[in-house]
C-alpha positions as CSV (number, residue, x, y, z in Angstrom):
1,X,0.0,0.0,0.0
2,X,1.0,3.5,-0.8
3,X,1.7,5.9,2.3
4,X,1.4,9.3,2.7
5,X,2.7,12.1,5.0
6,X,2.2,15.8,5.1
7,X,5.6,17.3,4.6
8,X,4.4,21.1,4.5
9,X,1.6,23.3,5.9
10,X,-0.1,22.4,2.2
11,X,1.6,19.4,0.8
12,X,1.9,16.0,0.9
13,X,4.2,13.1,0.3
14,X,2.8,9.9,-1.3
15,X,5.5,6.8,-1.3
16,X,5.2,3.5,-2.7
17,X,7.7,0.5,-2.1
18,X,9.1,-0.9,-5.1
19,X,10.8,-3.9,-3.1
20,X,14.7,-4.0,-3.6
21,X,17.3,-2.6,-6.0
22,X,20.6,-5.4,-6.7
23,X,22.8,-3.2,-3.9
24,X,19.8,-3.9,-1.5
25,X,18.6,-0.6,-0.7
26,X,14.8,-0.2,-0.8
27,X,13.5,1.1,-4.2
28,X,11.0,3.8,-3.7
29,X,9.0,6.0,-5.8
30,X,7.9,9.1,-4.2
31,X,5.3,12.1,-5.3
32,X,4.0,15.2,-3.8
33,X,1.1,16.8,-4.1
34,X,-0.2,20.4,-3.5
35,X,-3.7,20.2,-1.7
36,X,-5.9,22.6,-3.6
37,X,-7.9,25.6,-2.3
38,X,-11.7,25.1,-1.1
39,X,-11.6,21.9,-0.1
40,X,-12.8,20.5,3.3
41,X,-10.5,18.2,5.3
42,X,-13.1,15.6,4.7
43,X,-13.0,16.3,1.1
44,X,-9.4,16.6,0.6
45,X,-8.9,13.2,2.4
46,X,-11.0,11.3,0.1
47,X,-9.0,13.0,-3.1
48,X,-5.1,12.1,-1.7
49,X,-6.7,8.8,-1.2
50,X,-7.4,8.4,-4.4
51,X,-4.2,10.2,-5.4
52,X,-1.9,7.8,-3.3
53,X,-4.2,4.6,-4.8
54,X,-4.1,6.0,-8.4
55,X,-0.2,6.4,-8.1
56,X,0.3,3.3,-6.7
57,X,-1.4,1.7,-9.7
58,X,0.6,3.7,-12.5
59,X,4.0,2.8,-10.5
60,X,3.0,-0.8,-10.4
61,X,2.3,-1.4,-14.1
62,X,4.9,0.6,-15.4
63,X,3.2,4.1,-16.6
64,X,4.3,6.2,-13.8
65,X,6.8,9.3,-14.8
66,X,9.1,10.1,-12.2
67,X,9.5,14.2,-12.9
68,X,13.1,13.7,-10.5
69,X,14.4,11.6,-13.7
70,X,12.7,13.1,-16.6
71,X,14.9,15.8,-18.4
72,X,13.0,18.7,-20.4
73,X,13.6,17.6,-23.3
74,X,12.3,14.2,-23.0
75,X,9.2,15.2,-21.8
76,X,9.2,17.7,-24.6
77,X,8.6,14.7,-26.7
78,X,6.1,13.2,-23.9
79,X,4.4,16.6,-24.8
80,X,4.5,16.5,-28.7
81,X,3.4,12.7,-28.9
82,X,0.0,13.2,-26.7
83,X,-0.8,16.6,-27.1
84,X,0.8,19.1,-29.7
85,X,1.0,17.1,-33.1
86,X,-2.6,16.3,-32.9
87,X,-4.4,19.3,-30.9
88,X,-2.0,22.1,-32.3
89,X,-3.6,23.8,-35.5
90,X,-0.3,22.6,-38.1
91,X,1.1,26.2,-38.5
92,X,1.6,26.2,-34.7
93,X,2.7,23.7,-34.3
94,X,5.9,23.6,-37.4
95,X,6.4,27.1,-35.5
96,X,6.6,25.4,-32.0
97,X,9.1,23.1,-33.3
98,X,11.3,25.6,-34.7
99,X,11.1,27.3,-31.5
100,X,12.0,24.7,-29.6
101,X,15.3,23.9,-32.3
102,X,16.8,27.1,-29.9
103,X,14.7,26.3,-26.3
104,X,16.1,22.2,-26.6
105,X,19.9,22.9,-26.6
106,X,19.8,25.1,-23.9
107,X,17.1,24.0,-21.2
108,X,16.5,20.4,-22.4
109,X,19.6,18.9,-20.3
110,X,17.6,19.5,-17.3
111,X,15.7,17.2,-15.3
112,X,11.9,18.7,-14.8
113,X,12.3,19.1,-11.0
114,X,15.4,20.6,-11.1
115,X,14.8,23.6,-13.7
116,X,14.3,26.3,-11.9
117,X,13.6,30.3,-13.0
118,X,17.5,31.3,-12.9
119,X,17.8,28.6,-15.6
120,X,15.3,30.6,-17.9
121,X,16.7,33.9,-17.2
122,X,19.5,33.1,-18.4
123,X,18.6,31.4,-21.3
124,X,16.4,34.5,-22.4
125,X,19.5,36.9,-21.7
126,X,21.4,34.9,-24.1
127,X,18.8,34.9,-26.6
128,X,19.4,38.5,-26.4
129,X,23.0,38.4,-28.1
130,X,24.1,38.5,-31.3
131,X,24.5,35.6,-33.3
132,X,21.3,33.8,-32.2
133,X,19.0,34.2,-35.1
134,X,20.5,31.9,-38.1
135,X,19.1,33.8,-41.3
136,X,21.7,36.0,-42.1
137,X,21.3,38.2,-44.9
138,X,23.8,37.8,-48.2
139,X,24.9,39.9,-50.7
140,X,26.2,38.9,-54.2
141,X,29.6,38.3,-55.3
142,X,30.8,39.3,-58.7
143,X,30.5,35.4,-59.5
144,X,27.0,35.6,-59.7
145,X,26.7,37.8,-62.9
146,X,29.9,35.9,-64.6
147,X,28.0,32.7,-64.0
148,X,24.3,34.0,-65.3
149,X,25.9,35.2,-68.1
150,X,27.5,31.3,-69.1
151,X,24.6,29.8,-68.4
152,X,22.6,32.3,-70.9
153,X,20.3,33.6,-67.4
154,X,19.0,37.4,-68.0
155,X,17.5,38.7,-65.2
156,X,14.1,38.3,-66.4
157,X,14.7,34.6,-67.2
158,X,16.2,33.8,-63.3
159,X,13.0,35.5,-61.9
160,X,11.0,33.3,-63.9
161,X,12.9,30.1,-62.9
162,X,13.2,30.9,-58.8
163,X,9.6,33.0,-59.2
164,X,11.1,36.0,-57.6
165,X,10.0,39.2,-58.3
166,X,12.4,40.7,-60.9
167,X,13.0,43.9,-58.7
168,X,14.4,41.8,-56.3
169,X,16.4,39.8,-58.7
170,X,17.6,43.2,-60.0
171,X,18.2,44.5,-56.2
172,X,20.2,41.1,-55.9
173,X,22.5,42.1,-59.1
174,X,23.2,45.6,-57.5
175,X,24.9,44.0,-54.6
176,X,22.1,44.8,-51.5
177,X,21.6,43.2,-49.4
178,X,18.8,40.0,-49.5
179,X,17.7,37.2,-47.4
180,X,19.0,33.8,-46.9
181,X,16.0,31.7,-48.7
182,X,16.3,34.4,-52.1
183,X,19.6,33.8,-52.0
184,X,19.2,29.8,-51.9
185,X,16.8,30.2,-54.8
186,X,18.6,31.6,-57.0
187,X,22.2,29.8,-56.4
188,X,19.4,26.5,-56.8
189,X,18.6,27.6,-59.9
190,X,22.0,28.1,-61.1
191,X,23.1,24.8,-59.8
192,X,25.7,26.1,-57.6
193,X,26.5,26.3,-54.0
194,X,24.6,29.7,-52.1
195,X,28.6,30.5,-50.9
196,X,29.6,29.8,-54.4
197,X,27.5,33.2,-55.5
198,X,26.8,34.8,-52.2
199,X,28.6,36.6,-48.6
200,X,27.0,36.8,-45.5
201,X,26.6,40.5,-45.4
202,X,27.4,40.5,-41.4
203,X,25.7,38.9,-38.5
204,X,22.2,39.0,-38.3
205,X,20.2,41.3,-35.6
206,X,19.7,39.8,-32.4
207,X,15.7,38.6,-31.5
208,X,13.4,40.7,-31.0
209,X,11.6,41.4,-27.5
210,X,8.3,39.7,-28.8
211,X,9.9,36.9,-30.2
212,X,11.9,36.0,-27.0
213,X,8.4,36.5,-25.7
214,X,6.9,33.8,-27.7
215,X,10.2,31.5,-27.0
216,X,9.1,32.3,-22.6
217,X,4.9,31.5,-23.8
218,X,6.2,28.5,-25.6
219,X,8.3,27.3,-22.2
220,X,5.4,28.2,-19.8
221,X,2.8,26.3,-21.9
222,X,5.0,23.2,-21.7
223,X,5.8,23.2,-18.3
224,X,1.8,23.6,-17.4
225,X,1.5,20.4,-18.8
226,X,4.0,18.9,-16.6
227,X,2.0,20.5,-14.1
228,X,-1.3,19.1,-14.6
229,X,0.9,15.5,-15.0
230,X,1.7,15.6,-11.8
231,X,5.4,15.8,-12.9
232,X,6.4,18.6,-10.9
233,X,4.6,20.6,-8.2
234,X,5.0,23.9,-10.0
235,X,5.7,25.8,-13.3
236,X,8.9,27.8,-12.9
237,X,8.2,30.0,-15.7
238,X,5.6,31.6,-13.6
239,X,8.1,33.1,-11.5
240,X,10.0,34.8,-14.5
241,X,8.9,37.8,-15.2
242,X,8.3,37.9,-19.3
243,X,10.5,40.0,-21.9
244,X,8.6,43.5,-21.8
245,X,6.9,44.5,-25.7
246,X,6.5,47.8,-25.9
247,X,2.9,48.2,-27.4
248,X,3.1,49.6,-30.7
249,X,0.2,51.0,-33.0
250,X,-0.4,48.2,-35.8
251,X,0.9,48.5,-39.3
252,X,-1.9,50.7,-41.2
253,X,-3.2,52.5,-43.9
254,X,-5.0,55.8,-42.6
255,X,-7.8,57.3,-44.4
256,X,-6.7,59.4,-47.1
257,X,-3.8,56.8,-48.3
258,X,-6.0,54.5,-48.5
259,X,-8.1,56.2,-51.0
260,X,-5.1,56.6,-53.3
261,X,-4.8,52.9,-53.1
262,X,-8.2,52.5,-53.8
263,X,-7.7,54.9,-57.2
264,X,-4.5,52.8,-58.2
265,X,-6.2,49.7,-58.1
266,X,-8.3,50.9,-60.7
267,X,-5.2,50.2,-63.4
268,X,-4.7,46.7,-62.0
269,X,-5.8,43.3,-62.9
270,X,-9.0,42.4,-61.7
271,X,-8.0,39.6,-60.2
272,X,-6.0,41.3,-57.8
273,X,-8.0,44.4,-57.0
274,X,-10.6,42.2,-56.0
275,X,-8.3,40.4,-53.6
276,X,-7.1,43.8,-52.0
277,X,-10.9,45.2,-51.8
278,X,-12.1,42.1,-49.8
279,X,-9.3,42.5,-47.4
280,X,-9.9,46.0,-46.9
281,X,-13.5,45.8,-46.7
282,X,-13.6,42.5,-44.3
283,X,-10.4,42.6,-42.3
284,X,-10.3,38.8,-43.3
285,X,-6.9,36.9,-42.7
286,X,-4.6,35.9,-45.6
287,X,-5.5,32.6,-45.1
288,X,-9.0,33.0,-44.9
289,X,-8.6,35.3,-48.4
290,X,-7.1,32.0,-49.9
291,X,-9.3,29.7,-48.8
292,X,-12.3,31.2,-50.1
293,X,-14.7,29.3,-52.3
294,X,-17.5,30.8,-54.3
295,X,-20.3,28.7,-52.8
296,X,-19.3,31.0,-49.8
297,X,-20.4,34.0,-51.8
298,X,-24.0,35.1,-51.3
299,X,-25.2,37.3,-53.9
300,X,-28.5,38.1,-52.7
301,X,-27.8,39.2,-49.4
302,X,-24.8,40.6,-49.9
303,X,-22.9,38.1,-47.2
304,X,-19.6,36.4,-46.7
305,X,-18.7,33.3,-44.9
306,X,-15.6,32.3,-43.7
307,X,-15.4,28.6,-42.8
308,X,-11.6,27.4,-44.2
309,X,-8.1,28.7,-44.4
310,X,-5.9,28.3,-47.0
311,X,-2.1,28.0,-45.2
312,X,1.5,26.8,-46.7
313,X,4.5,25.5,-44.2
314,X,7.6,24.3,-45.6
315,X,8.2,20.8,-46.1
316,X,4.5,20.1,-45.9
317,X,3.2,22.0,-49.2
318,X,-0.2,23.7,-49.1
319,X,-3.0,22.7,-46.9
320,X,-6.5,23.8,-46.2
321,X,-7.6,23.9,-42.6
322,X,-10.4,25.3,-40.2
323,X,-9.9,28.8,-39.4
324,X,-7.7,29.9,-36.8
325,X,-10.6,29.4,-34.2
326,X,-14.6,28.8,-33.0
327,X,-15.1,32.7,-33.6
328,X,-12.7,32.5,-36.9
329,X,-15.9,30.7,-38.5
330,X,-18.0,33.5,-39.1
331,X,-20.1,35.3,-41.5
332,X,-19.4,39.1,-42.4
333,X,-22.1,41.6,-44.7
334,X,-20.3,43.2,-47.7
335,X,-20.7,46.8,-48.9
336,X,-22.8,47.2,-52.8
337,X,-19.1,47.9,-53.8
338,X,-17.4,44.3,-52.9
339,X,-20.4,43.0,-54.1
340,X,-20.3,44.9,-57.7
341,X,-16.7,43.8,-57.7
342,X,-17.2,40.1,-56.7
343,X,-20.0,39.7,-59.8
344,X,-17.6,41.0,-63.0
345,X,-14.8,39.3,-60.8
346,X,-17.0,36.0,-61.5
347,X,-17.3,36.9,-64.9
348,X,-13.8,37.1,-65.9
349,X,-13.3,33.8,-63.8
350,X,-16.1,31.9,-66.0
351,X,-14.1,33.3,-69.3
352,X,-10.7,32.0,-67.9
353,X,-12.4,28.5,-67.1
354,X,-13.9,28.2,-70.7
355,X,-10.7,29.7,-72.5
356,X,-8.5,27.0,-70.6
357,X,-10.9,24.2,-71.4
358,X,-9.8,20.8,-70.1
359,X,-6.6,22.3,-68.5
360,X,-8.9,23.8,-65.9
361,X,-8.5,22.0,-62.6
362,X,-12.7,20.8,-62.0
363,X,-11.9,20.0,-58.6
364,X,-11.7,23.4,-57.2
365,X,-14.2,25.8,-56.8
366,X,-11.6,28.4,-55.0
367,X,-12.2,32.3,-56.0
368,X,-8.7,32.9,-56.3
369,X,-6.5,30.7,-58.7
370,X,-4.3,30.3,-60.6
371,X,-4.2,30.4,-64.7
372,X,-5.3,26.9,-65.2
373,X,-8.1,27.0,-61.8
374,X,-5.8,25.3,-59.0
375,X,-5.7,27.4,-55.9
376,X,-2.9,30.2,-55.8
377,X,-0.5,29.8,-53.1
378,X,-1.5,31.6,-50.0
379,X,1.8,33.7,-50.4
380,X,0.7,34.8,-53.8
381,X,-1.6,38.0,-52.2
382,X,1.2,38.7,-49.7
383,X,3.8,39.2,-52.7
384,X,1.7,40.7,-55.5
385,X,0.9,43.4,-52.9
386,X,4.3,43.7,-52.0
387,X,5.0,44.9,-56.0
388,X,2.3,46.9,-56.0
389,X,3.1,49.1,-53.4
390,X,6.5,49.6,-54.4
391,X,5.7,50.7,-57.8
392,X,3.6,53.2,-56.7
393,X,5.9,54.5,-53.5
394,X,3.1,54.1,-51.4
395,X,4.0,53.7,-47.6
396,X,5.5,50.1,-46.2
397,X,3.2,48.3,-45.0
398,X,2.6,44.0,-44.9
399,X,-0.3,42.4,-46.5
400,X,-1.5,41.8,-42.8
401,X,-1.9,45.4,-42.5
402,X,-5.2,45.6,-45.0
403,X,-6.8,43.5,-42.1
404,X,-5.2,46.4,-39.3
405,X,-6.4,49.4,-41.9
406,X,-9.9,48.0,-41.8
407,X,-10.2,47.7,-38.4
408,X,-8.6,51.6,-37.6
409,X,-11.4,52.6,-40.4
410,X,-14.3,51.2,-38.4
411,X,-12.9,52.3,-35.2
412,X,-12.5,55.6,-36.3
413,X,-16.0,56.2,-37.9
414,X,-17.5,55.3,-34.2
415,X,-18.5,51.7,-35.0
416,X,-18.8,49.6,-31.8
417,X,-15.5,47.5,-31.0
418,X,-18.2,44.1,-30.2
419,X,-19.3,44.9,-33.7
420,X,-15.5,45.0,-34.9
421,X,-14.5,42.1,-33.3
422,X,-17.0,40.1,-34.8
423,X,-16.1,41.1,-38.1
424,X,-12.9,40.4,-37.4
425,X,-13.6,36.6,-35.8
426,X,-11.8,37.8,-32.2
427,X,-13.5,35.6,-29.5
428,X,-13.5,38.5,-27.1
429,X,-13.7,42.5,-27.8
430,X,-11.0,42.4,-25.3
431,X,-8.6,41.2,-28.0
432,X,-9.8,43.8,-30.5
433,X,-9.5,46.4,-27.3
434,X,-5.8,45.2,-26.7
435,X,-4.9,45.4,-30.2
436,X,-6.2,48.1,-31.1
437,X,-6.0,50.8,-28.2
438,X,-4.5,53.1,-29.8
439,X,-7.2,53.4,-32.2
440,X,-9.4,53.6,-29.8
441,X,-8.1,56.9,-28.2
442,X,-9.5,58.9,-30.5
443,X,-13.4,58.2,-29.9
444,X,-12.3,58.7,-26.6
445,X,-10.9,62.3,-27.0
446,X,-13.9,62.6,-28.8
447,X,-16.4,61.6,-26.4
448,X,-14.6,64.1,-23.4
449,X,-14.5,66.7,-26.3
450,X,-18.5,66.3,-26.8
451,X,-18.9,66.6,-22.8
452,X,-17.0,69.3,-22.6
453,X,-18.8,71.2,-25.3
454,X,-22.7,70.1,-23.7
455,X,-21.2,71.4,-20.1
456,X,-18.4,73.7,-20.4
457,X,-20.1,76.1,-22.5
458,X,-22.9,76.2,-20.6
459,X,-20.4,77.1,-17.4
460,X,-18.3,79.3,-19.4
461,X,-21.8,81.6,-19.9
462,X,-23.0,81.5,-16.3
463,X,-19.2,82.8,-15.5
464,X,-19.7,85.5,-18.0
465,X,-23.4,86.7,-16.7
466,X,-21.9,86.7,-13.4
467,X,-19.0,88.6,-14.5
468,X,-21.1,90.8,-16.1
């Protein structure tokens, strides 16, 4: 039988005998337990019970894990096996993984029990240096050009074969600086080694605040599962105090820039305006914009639904998933104008589909494709935007900033934030309130503004008459 003893004010000690190890000293296993809040002693007596008989079962058969023994990292894999690579959406968790390619070297030595919040300070001040991050940025030797030029490459022809825009290609041949996977492209394409054409232009920028951030969130979510195992008693990332982000307003288009987008789009491929004016006018994600299908198109009542995401993760390929969440699924009313757009949109879709005949892929109904029906890559938005905005100098801003712009818009024009975060598919208005505060300051200063002129006038004549 299992025993138990209180060893604290508020926990408790539960042992079972094992018999004897070969040296003849008793083999134990031993596991404490925390005795929650709001119980009675009568209560809390019945629940160690079954702790202590529940414990003696799993150490008996074999499925007991001893949290003393277990380092982080295997329990890492405890964690991915049971939990992460089935409940995790798949973009999280490839992003969780590459996280943990930096967390695993430098915490996963360490047995559960023993990691303590010193351990994780110190691994976040090192993530702080230089020399962490490993996507350098290259610039181009004069090899590149000799090379292109043997093997007959303008620089038309290598953005066609690597699919990089040709200002980038061109930005390449001027010797800037580029990033790591442009460079790998194009050194693939020539069939040569990326040092062959390329220098590391420096080190690359130490982590940012948020994503150390991330790496702590990441840490803490693990540990809570060790937690709720019974593995340890208590998660030590709770007693580190997380990398500080200083709040910044998002990425966004204000009102009068976005009206000159709105004209240049005008001289665009339909194709692509319409892509730009459903963003804008629904705040929808770039998933979400990919994964559209016209069945979720309705006409009549002027009406969008968003019900699947369109995402890409390397080594995987394309997928299509349920949005990002419950709320993500949601329906969203579209102005006369989207609508307008959406129907001779459809009409140049039904001319593609008949002009490629049996090339056209019948299998996919997706609004967005590409030349011969299949669905475009859910980068394709993010990079035709990209071009668009730098042939017309309009300000830097990411294709994730459409979704920010329409949500400043609304803000701005007095629409409620519950009604914004609906649109938007937040679960709570809180989210869309922490997001988007800064936006928010301005109906504020408006609202004391509108006080002040019902009351402060009226005070500012009774001081006159007195005056007077």
């Amino acid at each position: 039988m299992a025993s138990i003893r209180q060893r604290g004010r508020n926990s408790w000690q539960i042992t079972v005998s094992c018999g004897y190890k070969s040296n003849g000293q008793k083999d134990t296993k031993q596991m404490t337990v925390k005795r929650p809040e709001g119980l009675t002693d009568k209560q809390w007596d019945k629940q160690l019970d079954d702790l202590a008989h529940d414990f003696e079962k799993k150490v008996k058969n074999g499925t007991y894990l001893d949290g003393s023994q277990m380092t982080f990292a295997v329990f890492v894999d405890l964690w991915i096996k049971d939990y992460a690579s089935t409940e995790l959406a798949p973009k999280t968790f490839y992003r969780y993984q590459e996280l943990l390619k930096r967390i695993l070297p430098a915490i996963g030595h360490i047995t559960l029990q023993k990691l303590q919040p010193n351990h994780l300070m110190d691994f976040y001040a090192n993530l702080k240096e230089k020399g962490i991050r490993s996507d350098p940025t290259y610039i181009a030797k004069p090899d590149l050009m000799e090379i292109m030029n043997n093997q007959g490459f303008t620089d038309k022809k290598l953005a066609d074969s690597t699919g990089i825009d040709i200002r980038t290609i061109r930005k390449t041949l001027n010797y800037k600086s580029i990033k790591h996977t442009t460079a790998q492209a194009i050194a693939k394409s020539l069939n040569v080694k990326v040092d062959r054409v390329f220098v590391i232009n420096g080190e690359p920028a130490p982590l940012s605040d948020q994503t150390i951030k991330h790496h702590h969130r990441l840490i803490s979510s693990i540990l809570t599962f060790a937690v709720q195992w019974q593995l340890i008693l208590s998660n030590p990332a709770e007693r580190v105090r997380a990398p500080k982000v200083e709040a910044k307003e998002p990425e966004h288009y204000d009102e009068d820039t976005t009206e000159t987008m709105l004209e240049l789009l005008d001289k665009e491929p339909l194709k692509y305006k319409t892509m730009i004016y459903l963003t804008l006018y629904t705040g929808c994600r770039l998933g979400d914009l990919s994964g559209l299908e016209w069945s979720d198109v309705n006409f009549e009542n002027k009406l969008l639904r968003i019900r699947q995401a369109s995402q890409y993760i390397p080594g995987q390929g394309t997928f299509t998933k349920a949005p990002k969440n419950e709320t993500s699924s949601r329906v969203i009313s579209l102005p006369e104008i989207v609508i307008s757009l959406l129907k001779e949109y459809k009409v140049w879709w039904n001319e593609q589909k008949l002009s490629c005949g049996d090339q056209w892929d019948k299998t996919s109904d997706r609004i967005f494709v590409q030349w011969n029906g299949k669905p475009i890559h859910p980068s394709t938005p993010t990079k035709w935007f990209k071009s668009f905005r730098e042939r017309n100098n309009l300000p830097v801003l990411k294709f994730h900033g459409l979704r920010h712009t329409n949500a400043s818009l609304l803000i701005s024009n007095n629409v409620d934030v519950q009604t914004v975060a609906k649109r938007l598919g937040h679960s709570k208005a809180t989210t869309t309130t922490s997001i988007y505060s800064h936006f928010l300051r301005k109906p504020d200063r408006e609202a004391a503004e509108k006080l002040d002129n019902m009351f402060g006038k009226k005070k500012q004549i009774r001081t006159t008459q007195k005056q007077a």
